[in-house]
LOLOBA-194105 format. One record per residue (C-alpha): residue number from 0; x, y, z. Coordinates in nm, 3 decimals. Example, Ala and Ser with C-alpha at 12.3 -4.5 7.8 and 13.67 -1.06 7.14 Angstrom:
REM residues 2
i	px	py	pz
0	1.230	-0.450	0.780
1	1.367	-0.106	0.714
END
This chain:
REM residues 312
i	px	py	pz
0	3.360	2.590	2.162
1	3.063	2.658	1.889
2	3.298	2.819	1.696
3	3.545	2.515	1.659
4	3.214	2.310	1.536
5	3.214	2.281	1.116
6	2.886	2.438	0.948
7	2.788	2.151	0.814
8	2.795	1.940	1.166
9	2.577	2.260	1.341
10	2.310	2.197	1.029
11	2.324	1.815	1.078
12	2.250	1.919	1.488
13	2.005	2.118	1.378
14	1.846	1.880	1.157
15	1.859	1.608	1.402
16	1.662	1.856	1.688
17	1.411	1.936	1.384
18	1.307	1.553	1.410
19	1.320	1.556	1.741
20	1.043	1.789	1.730
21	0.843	1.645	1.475
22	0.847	1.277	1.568
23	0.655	1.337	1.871
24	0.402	1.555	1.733
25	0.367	1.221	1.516
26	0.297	1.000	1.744
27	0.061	1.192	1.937
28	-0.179	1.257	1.609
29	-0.301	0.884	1.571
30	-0.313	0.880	1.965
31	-0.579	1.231	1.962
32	-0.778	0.987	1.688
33	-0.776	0.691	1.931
34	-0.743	0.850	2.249
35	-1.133	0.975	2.213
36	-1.246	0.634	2.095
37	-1.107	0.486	2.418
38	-1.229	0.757	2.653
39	-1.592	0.797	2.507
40	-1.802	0.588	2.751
41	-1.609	0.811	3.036
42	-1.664	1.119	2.869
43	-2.048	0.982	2.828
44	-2.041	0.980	3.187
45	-1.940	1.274	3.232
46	-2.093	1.524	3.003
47	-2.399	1.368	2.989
48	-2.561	1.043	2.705
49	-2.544	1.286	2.381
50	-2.581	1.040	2.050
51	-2.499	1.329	1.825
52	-2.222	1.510	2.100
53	-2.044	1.157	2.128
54	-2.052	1.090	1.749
55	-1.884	1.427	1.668
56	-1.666	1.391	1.953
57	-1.528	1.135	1.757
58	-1.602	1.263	1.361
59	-1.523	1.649	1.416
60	-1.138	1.579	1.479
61	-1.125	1.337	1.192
62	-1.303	1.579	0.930
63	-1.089	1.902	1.017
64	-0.775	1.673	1.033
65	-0.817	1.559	0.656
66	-0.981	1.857	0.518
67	-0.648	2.039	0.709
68	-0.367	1.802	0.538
69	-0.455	1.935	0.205
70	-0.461	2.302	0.294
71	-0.218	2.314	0.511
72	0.071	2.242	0.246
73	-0.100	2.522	0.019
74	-0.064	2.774	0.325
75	0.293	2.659	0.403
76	0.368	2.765	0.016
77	0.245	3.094	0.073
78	0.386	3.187	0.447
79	0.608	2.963	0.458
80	0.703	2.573	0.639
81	0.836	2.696	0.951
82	0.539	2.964	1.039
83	0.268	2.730	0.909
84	0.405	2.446	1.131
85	0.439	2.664	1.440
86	0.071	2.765	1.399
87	-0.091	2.441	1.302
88	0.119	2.337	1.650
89	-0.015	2.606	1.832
90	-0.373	2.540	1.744
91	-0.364	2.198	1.842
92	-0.253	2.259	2.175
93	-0.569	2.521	2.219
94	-0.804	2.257	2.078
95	-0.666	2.007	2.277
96	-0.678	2.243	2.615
97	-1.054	2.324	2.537
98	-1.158	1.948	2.486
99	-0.964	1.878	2.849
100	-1.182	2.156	3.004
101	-1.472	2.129	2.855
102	-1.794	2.134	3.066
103	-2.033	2.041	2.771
104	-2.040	1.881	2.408
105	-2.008	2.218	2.261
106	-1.687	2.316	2.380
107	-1.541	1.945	2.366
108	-1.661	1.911	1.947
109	-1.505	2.279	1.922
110	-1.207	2.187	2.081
111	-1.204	1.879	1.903
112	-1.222	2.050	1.545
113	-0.945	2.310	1.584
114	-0.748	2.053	1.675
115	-0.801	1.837	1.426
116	-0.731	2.134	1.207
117	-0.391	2.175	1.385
118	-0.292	1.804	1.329
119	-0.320	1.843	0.999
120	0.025	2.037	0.988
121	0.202	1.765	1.109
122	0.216	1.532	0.785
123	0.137	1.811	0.542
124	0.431	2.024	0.625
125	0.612	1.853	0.887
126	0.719	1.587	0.681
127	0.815	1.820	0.422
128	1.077	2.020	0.666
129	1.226	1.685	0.767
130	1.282	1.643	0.336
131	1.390	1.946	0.321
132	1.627	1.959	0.623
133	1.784	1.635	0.565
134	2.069	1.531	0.270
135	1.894	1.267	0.034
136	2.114	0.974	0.178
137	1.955	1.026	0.502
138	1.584	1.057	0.374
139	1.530	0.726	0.399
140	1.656	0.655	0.744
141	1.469	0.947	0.920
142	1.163	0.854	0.702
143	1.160	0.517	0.838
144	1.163	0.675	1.192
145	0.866	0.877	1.103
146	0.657	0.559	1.022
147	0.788	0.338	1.289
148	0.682	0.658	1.514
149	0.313	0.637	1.377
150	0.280	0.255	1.391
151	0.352	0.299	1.771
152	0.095	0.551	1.812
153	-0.149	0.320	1.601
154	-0.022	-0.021	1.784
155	-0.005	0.074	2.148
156	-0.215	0.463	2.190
157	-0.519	0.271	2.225
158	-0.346	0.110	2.518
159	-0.181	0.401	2.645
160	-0.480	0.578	2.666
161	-0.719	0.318	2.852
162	-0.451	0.349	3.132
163	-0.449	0.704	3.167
164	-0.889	0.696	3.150
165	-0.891	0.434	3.399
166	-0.585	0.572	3.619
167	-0.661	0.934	3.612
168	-0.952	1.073	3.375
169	-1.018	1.151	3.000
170	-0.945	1.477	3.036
171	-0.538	1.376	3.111
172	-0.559	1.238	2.768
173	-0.591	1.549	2.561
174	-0.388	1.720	2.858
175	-0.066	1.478	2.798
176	-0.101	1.583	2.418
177	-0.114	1.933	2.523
178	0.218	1.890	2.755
179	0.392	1.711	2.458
180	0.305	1.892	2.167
181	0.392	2.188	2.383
182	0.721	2.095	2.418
183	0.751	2.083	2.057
184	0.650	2.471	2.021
185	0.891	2.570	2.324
186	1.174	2.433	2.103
187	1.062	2.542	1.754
188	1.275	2.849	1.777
189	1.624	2.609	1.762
190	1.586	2.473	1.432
191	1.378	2.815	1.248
192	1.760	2.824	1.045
193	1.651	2.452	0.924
194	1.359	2.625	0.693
195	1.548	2.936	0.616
196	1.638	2.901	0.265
197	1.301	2.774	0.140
198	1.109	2.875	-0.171
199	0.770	3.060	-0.138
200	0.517	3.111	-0.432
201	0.324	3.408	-0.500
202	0.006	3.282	-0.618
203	-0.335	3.333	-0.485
204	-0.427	3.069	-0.227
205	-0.723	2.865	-0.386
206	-0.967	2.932	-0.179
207	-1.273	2.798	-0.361
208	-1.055	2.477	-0.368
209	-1.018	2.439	-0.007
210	-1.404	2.550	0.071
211	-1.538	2.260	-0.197
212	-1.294	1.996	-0.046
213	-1.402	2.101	0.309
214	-1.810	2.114	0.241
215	-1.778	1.772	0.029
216	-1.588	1.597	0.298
217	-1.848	1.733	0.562
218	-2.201	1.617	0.345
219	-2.032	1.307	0.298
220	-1.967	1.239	0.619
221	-2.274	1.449	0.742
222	-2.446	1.198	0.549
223	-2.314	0.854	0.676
224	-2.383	0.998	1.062
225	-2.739	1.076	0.927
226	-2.807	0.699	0.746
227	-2.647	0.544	1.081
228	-2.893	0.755	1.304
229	-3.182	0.717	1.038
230	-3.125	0.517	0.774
231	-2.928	0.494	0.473
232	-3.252	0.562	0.288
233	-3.403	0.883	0.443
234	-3.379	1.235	0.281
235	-3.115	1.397	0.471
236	-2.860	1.101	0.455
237	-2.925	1.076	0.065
238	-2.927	1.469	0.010
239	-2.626	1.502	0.217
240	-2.442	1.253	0.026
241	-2.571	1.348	-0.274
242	-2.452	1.711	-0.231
243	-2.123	1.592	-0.085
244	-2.043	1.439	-0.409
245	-2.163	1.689	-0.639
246	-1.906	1.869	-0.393
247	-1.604	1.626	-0.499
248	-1.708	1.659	-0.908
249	-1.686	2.042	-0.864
250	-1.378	2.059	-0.697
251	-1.209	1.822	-0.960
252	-1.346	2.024	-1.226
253	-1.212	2.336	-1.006
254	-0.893	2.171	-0.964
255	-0.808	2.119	-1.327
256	-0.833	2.505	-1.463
257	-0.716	2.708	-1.116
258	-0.386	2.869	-1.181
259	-0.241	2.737	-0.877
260	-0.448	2.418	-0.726
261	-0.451	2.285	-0.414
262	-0.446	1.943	-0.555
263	-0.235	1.909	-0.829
264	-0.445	1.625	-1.011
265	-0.224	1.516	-1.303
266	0.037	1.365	-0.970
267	-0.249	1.104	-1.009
268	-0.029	0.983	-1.318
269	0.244	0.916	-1.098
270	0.304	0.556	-0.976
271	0.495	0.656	-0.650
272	0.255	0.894	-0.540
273	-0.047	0.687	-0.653
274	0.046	0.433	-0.427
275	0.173	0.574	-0.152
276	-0.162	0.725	-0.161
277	-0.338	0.412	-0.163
278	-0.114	0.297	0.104
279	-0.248	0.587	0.339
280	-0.593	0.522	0.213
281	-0.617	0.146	0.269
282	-0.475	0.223	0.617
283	-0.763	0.437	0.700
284	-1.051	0.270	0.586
285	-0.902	-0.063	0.765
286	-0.635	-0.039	1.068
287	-0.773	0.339	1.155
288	-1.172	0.264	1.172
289	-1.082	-0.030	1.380
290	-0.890	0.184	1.605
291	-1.185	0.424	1.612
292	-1.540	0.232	1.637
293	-1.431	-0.077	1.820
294	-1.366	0.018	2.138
295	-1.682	0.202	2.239
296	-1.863	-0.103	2.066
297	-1.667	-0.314	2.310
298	-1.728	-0.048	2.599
299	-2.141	-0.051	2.513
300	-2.184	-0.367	2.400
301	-1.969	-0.594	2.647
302	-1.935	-0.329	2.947
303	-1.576	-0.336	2.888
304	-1.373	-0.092	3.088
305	-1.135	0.116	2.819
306	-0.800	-0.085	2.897
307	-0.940	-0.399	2.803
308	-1.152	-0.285	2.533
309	-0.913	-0.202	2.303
310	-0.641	-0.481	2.393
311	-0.901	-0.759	2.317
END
């Protein structure tokens, strides 16, 4: 029967099952972001009142997750989409299995990094096999679907993840992202042909790149945990920050002589990208803090349980 089946309908099949398995690692990203927002008064409860645990319980996914994005498309050049994606998968599932059995803050923050580091993958390189996999007259469409799929997750996780803390227990929340990105991995092996004619570069991976991107992003945000704990004005908030943007003028500066950059800066000249950046940026400094810091305010301030807290 295969047989009978043109080429090109077997690729479109096969490029269909490729967004099958990237959509849902989609939504579940936004939902790992809001998911420990929701949960952190239980998780409080459980693991003990730990100002610094509960901030990073929150922070450590976010900083691995952004520092990752920009990496991970560097790493996919060198070893290619397919194997990057499967391992950026992979380590979000671990992650996500530690922070579900995690006796102590240690082991939840750890978890809680790698798989932020994982996520990553999913828009740096997962979007870019969808591109890749799909005729340009379908871009569009399957784009749209990718979006749609993330303004769920934003819109109704929060939601979705009260229940599951109030029906069953915090931990079931990174567990359901372990069963789902999981399924994702189990059927990465059907659409490997979809990445099988993809260019690789040879250059050296910019390391020096990646580790001034990551150490700025961490003293800046090292910093703002510091001036929220003790004051905007004290030493180690200021130094941090300070540092953390020397950090960001270095890795420009880095950025604009390395043979092969992990930020290619003159894109910045480009409209499109410019503001789809902006786009992504304006939705994370608005839509995404709200989705992060407002429900345990509700939960602490108001006693909220976390199904109400984030629908009000």
């Amino acid at each position: 029967m295969t047989a009978d089946i043109p080429a090109q309908a077997v690729t479109g099949r096969r490029a269909n099952l490729l967004a099958v398995v990237v959509l849902p690692s989609a939504f579940i990203v936004p939902l790992s972001i809001s998911g420990t927002a929701v949960a952190l008064r239980d998780i409080s409860v459980s693991l003990g009142a730990s100002v610094t645990g509960e901030q990073w319980a929150l922070n450590g996914f976010n900083l691995s997750f952004a520092c990752s994005t920009l990496i991970w498309g560097s790493v996919a050049d060198t070893v290619g989409r397919w194997r990057a994606f499967s391992v950026g998968l992979l380590m979000f599932v671990v992650g996500s299995s530690a922070a579900s059995a995690s006796a102590g803050y240690l082991m939840l923050n750890a978890g809680r990094l790698v798989a932020g580091a994982g996520a990553g993958v999913v828009f740096a390189v997962g979007s870019a096999l969808l591109s890749a996999a799909f005729p340009k007259e379908q871009r569009g469409r399957v784009f749209a679907f990718l979006g749609a799929v993330v303004g769920l997750s934003l819109a109704f996780g929060p939601f979705l993840c009260g229940l599951v803390t109030e029906t069953l227990s915090w931990r079931w929340i990174y567990g359901f992202q372990c069963v789902v990105v999981g399924a994702t991995i189990v059927l990465l092996p059907l659409v490997r042909s979809t990445a099988r004619h993809e260019r690789r570069h040879v250059e050296r991976f910019d390391a020096l790149g990646a580790i001034l991107f990551c150490a700025a992003t961490a003293l800046v945000l090292g910093g703002l945990v510091l001036g929220s704990a003790g004051g905007w004005l004290s030493a180690p908030s200021v130094l941090c920050t300070v540092a953390g943007i020397g950090c960001y003028l270095l890795f420009v500066r880095v950025e604009s002589t390395a043979p092969s950059p992990l930020l290619t800066l003159h894109l910045l000249r480009n409209k499109g990208f410019t503001g789809a950046a902006l786009v992504s940026a304006v939705a994370s400094f608005s839509f995404g803090n709200t989705v992060t810091y407002l429900p345990p305010f509700f939960q602490r301030a108001y006693g909220m349980s976390p199904g109400p807290a984030d629908c009000s």
